[in-house]
N, C-alpha and C positions, 0 to 999 in steps of 0.2 A: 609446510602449511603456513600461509602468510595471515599477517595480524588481522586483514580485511575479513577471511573466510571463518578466519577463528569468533570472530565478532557476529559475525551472524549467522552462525551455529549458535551459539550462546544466546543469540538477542528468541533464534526462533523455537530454542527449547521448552518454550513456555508454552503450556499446550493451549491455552486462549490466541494468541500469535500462529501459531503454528496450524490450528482448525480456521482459522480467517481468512490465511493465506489460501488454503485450498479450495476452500466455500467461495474464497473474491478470486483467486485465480484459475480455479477449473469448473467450479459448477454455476459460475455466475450469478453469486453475490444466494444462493441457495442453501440452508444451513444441513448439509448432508454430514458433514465432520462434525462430530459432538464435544467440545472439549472435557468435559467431565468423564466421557469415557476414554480420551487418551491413556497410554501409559509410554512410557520412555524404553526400546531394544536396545540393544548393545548394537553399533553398525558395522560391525566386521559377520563378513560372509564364509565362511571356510568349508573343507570337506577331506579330511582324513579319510586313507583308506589302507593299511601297510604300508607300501613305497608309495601310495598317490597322496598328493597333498595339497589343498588349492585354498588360495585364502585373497579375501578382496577384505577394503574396508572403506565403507561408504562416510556420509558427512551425517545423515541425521537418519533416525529411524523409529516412525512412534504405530502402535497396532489400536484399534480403537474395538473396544469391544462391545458383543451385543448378550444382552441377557444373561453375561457372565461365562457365557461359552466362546459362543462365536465369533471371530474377529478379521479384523482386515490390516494387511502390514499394510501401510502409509511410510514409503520411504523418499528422502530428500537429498537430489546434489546441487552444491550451488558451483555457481562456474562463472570465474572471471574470462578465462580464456577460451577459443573455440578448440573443443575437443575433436577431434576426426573422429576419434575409434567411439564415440559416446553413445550409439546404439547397441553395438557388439557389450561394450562394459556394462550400459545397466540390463541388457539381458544376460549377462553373468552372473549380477549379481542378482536377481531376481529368480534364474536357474539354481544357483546356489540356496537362495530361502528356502526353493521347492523341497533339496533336496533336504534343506535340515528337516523340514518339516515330515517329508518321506520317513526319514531315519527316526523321529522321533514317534512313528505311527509303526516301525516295523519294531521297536524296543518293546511300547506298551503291547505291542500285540504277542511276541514273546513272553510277555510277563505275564499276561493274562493266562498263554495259555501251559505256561513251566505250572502256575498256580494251579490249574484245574489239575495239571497233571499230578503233582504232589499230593493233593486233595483226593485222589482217587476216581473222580466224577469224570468217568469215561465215553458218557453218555454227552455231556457240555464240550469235552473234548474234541469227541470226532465230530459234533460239530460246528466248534468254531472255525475251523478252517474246514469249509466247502467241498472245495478240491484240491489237487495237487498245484495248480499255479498260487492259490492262495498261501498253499503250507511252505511252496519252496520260496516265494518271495518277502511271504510277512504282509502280504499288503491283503486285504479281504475287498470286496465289492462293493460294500458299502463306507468306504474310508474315505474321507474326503479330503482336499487341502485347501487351506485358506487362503484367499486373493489377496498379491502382491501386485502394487503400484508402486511406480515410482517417477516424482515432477524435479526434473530439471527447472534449474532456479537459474538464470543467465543475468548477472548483473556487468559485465563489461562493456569495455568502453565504445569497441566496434561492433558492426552487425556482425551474428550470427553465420558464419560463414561454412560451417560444417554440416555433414548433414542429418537427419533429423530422421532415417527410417535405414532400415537393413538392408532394403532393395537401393535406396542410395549409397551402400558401402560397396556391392556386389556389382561385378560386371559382367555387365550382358550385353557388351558391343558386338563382340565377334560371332554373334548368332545370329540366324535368322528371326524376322518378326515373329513366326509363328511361334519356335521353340524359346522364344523371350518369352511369349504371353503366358504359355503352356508352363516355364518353370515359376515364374511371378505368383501362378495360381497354386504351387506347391512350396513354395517357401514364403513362410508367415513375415510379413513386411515389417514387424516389430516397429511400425510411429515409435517416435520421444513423445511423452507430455511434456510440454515446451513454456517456461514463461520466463519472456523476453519482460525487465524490468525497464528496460528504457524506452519501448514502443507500446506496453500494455495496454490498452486505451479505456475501459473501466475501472477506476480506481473507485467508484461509488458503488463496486460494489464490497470494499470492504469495513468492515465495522470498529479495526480499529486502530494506533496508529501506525497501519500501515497504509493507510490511506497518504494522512500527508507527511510521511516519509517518502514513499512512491512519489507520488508528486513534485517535493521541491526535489528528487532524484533526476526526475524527468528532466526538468526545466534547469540543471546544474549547469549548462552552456549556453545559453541566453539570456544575455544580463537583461534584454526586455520582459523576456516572462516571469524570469527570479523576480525583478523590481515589482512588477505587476501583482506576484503572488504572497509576495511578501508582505505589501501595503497593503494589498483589500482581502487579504484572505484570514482571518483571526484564528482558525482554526489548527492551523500548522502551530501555531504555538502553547497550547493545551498539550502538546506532547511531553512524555516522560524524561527523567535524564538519561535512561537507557537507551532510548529514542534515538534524540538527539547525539550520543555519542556514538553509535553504531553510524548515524548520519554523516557525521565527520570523518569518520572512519572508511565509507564508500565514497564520498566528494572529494578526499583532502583536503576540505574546508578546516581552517584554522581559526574562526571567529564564531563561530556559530556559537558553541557553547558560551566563550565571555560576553559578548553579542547581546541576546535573546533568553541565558540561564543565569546569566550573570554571577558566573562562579569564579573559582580562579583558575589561572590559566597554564593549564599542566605542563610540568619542566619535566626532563630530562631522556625526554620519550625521543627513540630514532625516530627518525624524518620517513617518511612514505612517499613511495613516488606519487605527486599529482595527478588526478585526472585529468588537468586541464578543464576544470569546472570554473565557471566566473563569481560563485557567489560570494567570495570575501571583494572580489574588486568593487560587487554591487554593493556591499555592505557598507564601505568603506567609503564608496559614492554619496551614502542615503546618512551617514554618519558627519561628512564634510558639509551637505548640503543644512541639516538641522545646526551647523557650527554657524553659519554663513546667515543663515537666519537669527538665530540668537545672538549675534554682534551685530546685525542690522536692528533688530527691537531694540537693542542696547543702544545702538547709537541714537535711535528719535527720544531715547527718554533722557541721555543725557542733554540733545538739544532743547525741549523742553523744559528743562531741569534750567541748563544756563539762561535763556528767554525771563521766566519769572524772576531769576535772580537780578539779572539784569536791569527790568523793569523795576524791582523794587529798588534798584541802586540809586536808580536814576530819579524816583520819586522823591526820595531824602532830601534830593538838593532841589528842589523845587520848594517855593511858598506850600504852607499847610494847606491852603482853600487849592491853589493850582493843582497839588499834588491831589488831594482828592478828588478833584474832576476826572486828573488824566487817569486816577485808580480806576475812578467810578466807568469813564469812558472803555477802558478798557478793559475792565473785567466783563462790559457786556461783548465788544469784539469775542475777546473770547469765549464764553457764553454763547454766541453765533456762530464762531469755529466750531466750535464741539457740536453744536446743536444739529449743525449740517453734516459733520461728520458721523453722529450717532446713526439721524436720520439716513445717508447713503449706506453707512452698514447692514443697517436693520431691512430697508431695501433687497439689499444684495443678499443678506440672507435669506430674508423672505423668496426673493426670487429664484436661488436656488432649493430651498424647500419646496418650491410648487415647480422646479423645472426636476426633482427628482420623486414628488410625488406623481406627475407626468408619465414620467420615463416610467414606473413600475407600474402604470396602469394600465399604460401602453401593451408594456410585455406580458400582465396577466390575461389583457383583450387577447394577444396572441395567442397564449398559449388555452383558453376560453376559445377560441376561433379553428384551433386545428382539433381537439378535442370532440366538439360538434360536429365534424366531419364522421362521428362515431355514435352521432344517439345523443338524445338528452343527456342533457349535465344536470344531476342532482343538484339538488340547493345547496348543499353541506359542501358537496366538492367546488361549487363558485364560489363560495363564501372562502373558503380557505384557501384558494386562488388567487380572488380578489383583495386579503388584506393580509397576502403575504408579502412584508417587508424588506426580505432579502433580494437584493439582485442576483448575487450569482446562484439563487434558489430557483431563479425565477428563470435566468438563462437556462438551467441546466433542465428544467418542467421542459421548456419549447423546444430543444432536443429532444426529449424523451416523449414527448406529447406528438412528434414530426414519429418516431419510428416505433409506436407500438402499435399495435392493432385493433385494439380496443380503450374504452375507457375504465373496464375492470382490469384491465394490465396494468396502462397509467396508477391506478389506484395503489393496486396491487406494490408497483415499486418506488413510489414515493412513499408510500404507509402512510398515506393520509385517511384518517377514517369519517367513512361517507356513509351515511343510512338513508338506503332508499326508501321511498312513501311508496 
């Protein structure tokens, strides 16, 4: 078991992490997994039986319960590499749950009914078990067993090349059409639930930081988009040190932590193979370039610096009245220097102030303009439209605004609160 897997086992034990994941990557961003009601399985699978003996053991395994009875296994594989057999193993190991859960429904039903028998109560006896299928198996009619699921978690570095359902393990070349269709419609296709980390394409819908861990995950081989998300994104940096370590841990990023956490920077740990991720070379880019600019400031303040010195050198040896003209003359040059330079600043930033108050008023008209495609826009939802400040808030509305269906949807998943008149 390698250090990557072992790390995010760990990072997703935490059953906040663990219910987000599921909520952002299977029910789309919908809080079905409760984490208060997680609890932690053991994730080996077995099944003893004299000479039979079968044992799996999975990576994570948590059951969330309901009203203190009823529950649901919630199990997890994660997988750098593409498994072939990955249909066939998690319906073993989900056949295997069934089966503890069988055995553990054919014990209690024994115990129940050794107790009536002891007790005397012949009358409870003959009829807890029904009939003879119930007595000779232990299982009664109304026994139920609790639903197992289980998300393949794919964080590798290539596509997905395996496949993904039972009926793609099984061959049915050598039949005819008819008798393909006819067995397909008797053997259960057993899908993967399936989340590809490097192609997911909702990352908003998760609430916490898996979002941008996902994220700078995504973008680990494109020094344009790492640069791009690094610089405008603030939010990737609110993450935890856990976070962040488990981060380095799936990039082979070696900066990140002294980088962005500013800790120190861990010795004597083996070396892991690379992903061939670019974000220490972007790092390392956005680090030489802020060097490059601070020896550039450095050097106008030292020329300024010499300039006055100079000037005053040169006043000493001049008559007192001359030397005071040529101070007086040119403390207003300078006075003018600066005056024009202040003024071109103030400009310039003015000017970008109103070319990026533009730009986001632009984009909330957009997202204001695809919206009304849908019904009146409340006052409350333009309003917080109109003096939302964020860009990539405001990008990600005008996506989201292009593919819902309504404007109670829209609402609905920005969670912006709007009260209709």
């Amino acid at each position: 078991m390698g250090k990557k897997d072992i790390g995010l086992k760990s990072y997703l034990r935490d059953s906040v992490r663990y219910a987000d994941l599921w909520n952002g990557g299977v029910f789309q961003g919908r809080q079905i997994v409760k984490a208060e009601e997680l609890r932690e399985m053991t994730p080996i699978y077995s099944r003893w039986k004299r000479d039979e003996s079968v044992e799996r053991t999975g990576d994570l395994v948590m059951k969330q319960h309901y009203n203190g009875q009823r529950f649901v296994v919630l199990a997890l594989e994660n997988q750098e590499k593409t498994d072939h057999t990955m249909p066939a193993r998690v319906m073993m190991q989900e056949a295997l749950e069934y089966d503890r859960q069988i055995r553990e429904i054919m014990r209690e039903n024994e115990r129940i009914y050794k107790t009536l028998l002891d007790e005397g109560n012949d009358a409870a006896r003959r009829a807890f078990y029904r009939d003879e299928g119930e007595f000779l198996y232990k299982v009664r009619s109304e026994d139920r067993l609790f639903p197992v699921v289980t998300l393949v978690v794919y964080w590798g570095e290539k596509e997905w090349k395996g496949p993904v359902s039972m009926h793609e393990m099984i061959c049915f070349d050598d039949m005819d059409a008819e008798m393909e269709q006819e067995l397909k419609k008797m053997i259960p296709e057993y899908p993967l639930h399936f989340l590809d980390l490097s192609s997911f394409s909702h990352c908003e819908y998760f609430r916490t930081e898996l979002r941008p861990l996902i994220e700078i995950f995504q973008k680990r081989n494109s020094k344009d988009n790492i640069r791009e998300y690094f610089e405008a994104n603030e939010r990737s940096w609110v993450m935890d040190d856990e976070s962040w370590e488990l981060l380095e841990q799936l990039t082979g990023s070696r900066r990140l932590e002294r980088q962005f956490r500013q800790r120190c920077e861990r010795k004597g740990e083996e070396e892991e193979e690379k992903m061939g991720c670019v974000i220490d070379e972007v790092l390392e880019e956005m680090a030489e370039e802020r060097a490059i600019k601070m020896v550039e400031e450095r050097e106008k303040e030292i020329v300024e610096e010499c300039a006055i010195k100079i000037a005053e050198e040169r006043a000493k040896e001049i008559a007192e009245e001359r030397a005071k003209e040529i101070a007086e003359e040119r403390a207003k040059e300078i006075a003018e220097e600066w005056a024009i330079k202040i003024a071109e600043e103030r400009v310039t930033k003015l000017a970008e102030e109103n070319r990026v108050q533009v730009t986001l008023a632009a984009s909330a008209e957009c997202v204001l303009n695809l919206l009304e495609e849908y019904g009146q826009i409340p006052d409350a939802l333009r309003t917080s439209i109109l003096e939302q400040r964020d860009m990539q808030t405001l990008k990600m509305w005008q996506k989201l605004a292009a593919r819902v269906r309504s404007i109670e949807e829209f609402t609905r998943q920005t969670e912006l609160q709007v009260q209709r008149g």
